[in-house]
Gaussian input, Z-matrix of N, CA and C with variables (Angstrom, degrees):
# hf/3-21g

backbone

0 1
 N
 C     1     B1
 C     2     B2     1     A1
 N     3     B3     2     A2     1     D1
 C     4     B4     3     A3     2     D2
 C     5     B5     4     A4     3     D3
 N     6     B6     5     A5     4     D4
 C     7     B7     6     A6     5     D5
 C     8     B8     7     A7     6     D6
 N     9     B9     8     A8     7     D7
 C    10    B10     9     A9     8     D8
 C    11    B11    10    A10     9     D9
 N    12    B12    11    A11    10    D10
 C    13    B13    12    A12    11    D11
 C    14    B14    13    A13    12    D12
 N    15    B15    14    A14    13    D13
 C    16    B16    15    A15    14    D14
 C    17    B17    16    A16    15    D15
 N    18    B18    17    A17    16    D16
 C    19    B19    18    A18    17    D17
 C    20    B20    19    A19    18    D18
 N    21    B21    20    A20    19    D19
 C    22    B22    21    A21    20    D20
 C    23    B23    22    A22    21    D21
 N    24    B24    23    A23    22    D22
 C    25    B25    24    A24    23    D23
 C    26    B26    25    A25    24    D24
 N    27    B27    26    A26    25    D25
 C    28    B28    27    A27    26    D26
 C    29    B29    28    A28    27    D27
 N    30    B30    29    A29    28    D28
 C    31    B31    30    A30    29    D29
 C    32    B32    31    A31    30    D30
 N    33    B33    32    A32    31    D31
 C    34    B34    33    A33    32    D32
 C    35    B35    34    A34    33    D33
 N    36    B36    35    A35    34    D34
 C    37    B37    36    A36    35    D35
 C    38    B38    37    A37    36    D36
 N    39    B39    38    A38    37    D37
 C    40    B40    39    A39    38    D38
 C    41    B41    40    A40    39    D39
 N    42    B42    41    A41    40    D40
 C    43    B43    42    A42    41    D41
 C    44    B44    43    A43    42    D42
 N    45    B45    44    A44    43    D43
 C    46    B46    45    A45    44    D44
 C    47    B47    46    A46    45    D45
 N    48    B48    47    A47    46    D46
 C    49    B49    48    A48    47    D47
 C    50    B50    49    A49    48    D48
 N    51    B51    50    A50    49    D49
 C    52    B52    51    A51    50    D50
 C    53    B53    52    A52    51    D51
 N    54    B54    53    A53    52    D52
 C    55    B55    54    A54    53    D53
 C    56    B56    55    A55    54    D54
 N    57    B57    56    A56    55    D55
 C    58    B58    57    A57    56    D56
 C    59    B59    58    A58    57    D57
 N    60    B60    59    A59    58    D58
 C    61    B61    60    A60    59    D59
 C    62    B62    61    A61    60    D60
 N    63    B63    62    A62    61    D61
 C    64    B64    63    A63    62    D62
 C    65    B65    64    A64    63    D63
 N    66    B66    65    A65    64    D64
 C    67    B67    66    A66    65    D65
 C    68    B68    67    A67    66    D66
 N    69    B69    68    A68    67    D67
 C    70    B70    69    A69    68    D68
 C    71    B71    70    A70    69    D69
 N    72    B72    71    A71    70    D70
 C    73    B73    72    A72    71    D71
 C    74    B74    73    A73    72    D72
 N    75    B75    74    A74    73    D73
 C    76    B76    75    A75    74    D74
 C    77    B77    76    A76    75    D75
 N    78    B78    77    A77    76    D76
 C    79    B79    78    A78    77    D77
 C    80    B80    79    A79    78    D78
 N    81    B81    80    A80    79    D79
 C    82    B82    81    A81    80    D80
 C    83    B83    82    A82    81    D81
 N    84    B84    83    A83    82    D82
 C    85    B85    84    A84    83    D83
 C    86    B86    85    A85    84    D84
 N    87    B87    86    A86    85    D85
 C    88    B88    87    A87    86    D86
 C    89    B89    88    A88    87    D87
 N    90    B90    89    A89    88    D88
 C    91    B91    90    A90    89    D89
 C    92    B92    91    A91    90    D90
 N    93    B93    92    A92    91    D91
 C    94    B94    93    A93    92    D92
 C    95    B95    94    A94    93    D93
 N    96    B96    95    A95    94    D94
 C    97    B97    96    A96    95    D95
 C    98    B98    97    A97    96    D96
 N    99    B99    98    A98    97    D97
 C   100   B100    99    A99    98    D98
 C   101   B101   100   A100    99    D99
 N   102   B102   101   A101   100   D100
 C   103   B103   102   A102   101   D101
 C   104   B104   103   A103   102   D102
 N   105   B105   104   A104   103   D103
 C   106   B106   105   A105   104   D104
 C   107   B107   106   A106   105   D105

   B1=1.4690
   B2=1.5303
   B3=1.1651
   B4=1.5758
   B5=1.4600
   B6=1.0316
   B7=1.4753
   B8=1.2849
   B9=1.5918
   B10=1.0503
   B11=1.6804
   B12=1.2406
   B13=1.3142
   B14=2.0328
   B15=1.5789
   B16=1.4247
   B17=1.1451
   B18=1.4433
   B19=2.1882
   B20=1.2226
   B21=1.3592
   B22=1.7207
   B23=1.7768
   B24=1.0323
   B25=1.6393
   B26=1.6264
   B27=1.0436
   B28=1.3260
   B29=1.5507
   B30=1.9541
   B31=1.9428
   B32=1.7329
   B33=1.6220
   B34=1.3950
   B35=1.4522
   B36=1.5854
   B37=1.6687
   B38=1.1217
   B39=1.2108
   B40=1.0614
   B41=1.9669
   B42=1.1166
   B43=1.5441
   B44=1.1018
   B45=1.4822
   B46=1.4801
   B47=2.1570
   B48=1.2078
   B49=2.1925
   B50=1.7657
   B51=1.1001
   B52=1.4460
   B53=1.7797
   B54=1.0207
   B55=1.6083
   B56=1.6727
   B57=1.0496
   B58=1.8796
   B59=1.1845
   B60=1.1444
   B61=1.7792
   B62=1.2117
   B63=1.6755
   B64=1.2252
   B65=2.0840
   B66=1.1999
   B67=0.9861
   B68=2.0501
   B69=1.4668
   B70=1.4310
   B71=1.8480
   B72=1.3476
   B73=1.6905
   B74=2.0333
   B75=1.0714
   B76=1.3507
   B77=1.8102
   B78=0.9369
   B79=1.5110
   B80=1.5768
   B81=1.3910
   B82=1.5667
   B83=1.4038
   B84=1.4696
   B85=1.3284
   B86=2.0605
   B87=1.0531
   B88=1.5138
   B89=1.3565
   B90=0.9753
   B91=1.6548
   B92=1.3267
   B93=1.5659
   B94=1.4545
   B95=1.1685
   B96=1.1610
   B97=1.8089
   B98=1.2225
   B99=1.7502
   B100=1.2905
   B101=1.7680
   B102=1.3851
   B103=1.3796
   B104=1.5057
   B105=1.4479
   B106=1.1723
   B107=1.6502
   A1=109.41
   A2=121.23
   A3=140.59
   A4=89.01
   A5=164.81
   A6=148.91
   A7=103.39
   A8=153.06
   A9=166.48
   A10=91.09
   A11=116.65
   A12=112.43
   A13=130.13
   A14=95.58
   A15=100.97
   A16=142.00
   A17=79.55
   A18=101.43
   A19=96.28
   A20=137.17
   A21=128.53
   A22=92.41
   A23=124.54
   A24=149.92
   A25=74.23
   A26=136.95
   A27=132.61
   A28=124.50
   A29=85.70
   A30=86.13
   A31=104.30
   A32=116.58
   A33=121.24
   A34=97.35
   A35=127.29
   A36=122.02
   A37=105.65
   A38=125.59
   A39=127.09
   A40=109.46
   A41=114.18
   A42=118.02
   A43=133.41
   A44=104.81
   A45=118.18
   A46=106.21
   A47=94.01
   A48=96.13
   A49=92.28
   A50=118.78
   A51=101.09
   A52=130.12
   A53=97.42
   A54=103.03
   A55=101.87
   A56=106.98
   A57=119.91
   A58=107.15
   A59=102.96
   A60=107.52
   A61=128.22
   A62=117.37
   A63=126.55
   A64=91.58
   A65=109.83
   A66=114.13
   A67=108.40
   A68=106.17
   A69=124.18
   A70=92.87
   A71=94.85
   A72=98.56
   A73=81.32
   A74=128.40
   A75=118.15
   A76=95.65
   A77=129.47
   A78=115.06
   A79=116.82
   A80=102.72
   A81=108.89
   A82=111.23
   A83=122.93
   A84=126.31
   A85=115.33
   A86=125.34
   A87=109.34
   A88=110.27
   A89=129.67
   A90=127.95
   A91=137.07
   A92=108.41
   A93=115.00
   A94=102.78
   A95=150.79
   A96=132.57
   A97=105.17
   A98=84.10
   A99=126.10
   A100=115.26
   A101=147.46
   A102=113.95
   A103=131.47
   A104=104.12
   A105=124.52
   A106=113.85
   D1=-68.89
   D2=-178.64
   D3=-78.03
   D4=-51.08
   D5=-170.06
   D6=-58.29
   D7=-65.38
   D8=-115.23
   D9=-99.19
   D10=-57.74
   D11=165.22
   D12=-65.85
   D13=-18.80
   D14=163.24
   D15=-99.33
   D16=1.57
   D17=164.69
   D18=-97.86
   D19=-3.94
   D20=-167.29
   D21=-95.81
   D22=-55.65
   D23=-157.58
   D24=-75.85
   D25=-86.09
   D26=-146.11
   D27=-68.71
   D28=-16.67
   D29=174.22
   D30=-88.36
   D31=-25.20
   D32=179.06
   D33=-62.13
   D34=-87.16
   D35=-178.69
   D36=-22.32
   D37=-63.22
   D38=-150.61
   D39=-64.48
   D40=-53.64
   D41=145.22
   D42=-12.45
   D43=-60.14
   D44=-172.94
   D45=-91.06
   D46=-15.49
   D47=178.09
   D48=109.27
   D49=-14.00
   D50=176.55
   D51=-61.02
   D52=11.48
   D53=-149.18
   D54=-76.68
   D55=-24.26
   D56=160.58
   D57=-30.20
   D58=-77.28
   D59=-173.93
   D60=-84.76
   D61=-3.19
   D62=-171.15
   D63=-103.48
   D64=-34.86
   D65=-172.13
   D66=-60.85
   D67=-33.16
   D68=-177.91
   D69=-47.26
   D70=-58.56
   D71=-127.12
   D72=-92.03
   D73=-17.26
   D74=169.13
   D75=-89.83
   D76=-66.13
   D77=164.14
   D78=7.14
   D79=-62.18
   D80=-161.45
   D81=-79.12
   D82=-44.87
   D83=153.70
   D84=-58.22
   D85=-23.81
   D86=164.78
   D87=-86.77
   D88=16.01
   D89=-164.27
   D90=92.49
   D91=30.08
   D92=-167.36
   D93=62.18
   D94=72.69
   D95=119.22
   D96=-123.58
   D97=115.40
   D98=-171.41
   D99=-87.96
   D100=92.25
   D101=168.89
   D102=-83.17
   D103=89.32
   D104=174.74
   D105=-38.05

């Protein structure tokens, strides 16, 4: 449910270079993995 939308958010940031900080805060909800 919530994954499908956190592969959507994370392939857009991630697109655009945000994925630093987007990567933090979904990180913590997938289990901490973070790419620092």
């Amino acid at each position: 449910m919530l994954e499908l939308e956190i592969n959507q958010i994370y392939a857009l940031h991630h697109a655009k270079g945000y994925h630093r900080d987007l990567a933090e805060v979904l990180g913590a909800q997938l289990g901490g993995h973070t790419s620092a």
